[in-house]
C-alpha positions as CSV (number, residue, x, y, z in Angstrom):
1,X,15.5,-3.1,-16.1
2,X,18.8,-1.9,-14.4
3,X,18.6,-1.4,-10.5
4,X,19.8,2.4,-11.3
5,X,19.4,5.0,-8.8
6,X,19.1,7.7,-11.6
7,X,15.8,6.1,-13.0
8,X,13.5,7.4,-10.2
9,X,11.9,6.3,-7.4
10,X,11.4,2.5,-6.9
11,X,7.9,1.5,-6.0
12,X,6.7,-1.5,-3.9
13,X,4.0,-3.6,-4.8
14,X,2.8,-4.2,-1.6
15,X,0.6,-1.4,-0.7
16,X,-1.0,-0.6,2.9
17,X,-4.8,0.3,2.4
18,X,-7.0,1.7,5.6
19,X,-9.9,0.4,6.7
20,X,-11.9,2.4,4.7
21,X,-10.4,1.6,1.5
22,X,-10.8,-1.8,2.4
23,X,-14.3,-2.1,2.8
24,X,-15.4,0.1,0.1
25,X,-13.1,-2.3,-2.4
26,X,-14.2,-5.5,-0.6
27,X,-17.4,-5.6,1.0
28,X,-18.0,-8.8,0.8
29,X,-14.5,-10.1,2.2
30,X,-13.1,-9.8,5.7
31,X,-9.4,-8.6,5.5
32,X,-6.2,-10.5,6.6
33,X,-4.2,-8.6,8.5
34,X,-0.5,-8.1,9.9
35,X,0.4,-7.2,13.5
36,X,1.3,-3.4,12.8
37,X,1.9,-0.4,14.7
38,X,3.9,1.4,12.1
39,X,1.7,4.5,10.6
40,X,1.7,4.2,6.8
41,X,-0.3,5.7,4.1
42,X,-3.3,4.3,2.2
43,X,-2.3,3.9,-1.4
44,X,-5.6,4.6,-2.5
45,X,-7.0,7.8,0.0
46,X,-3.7,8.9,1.0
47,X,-4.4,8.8,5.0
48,X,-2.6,7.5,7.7
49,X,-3.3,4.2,8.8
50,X,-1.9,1.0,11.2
51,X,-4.6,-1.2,9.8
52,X,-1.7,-4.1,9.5
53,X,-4.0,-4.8,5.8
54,X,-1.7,-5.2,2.5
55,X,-2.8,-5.4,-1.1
56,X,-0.2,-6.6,-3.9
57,X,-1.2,-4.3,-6.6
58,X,0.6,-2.9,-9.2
59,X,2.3,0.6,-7.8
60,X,1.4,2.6,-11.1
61,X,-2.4,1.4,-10.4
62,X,-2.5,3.6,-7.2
63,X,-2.6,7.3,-6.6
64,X,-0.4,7.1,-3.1
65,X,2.2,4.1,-3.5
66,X,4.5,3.2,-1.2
67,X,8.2,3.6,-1.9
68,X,10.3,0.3,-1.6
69,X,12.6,0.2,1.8
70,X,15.7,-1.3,0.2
């Protein structure tokens, strides 16, 4: 695949998730998380969140993914 502007938006497959998100995915599993006071969105609800908690997940698996930053 070319690295072409003109092909859309590029996605990242690192995804923020809230809290929430988290434990409703993962009950069972305490989350890992990043120092993080940026506000992001939760690829799955869509809400803001500075839970520092990342998910490698396929973007097109996710209703709110994040765009990449390069």
């Amino acid at each position: 695949m070319l690295d072409d502007e003109s092909a859309g938006p590029r996605y990242d497959w690192t995804q923020p998730i809230c809290d929430d998100c988290w434990d409703e995915r993962h009950p069972d599993r305490r989350s890992h998380r990043l120092v993080h006071t940026e506000t992001e969105v939760c690829c799955f609800c869509g809400e803001q969140t500075v839970s520092g908690i990342y998910l490698r997940i396929d973007p097109a698996t996710v209703p709110h993914p994040s765009l990449r930053d390069d």
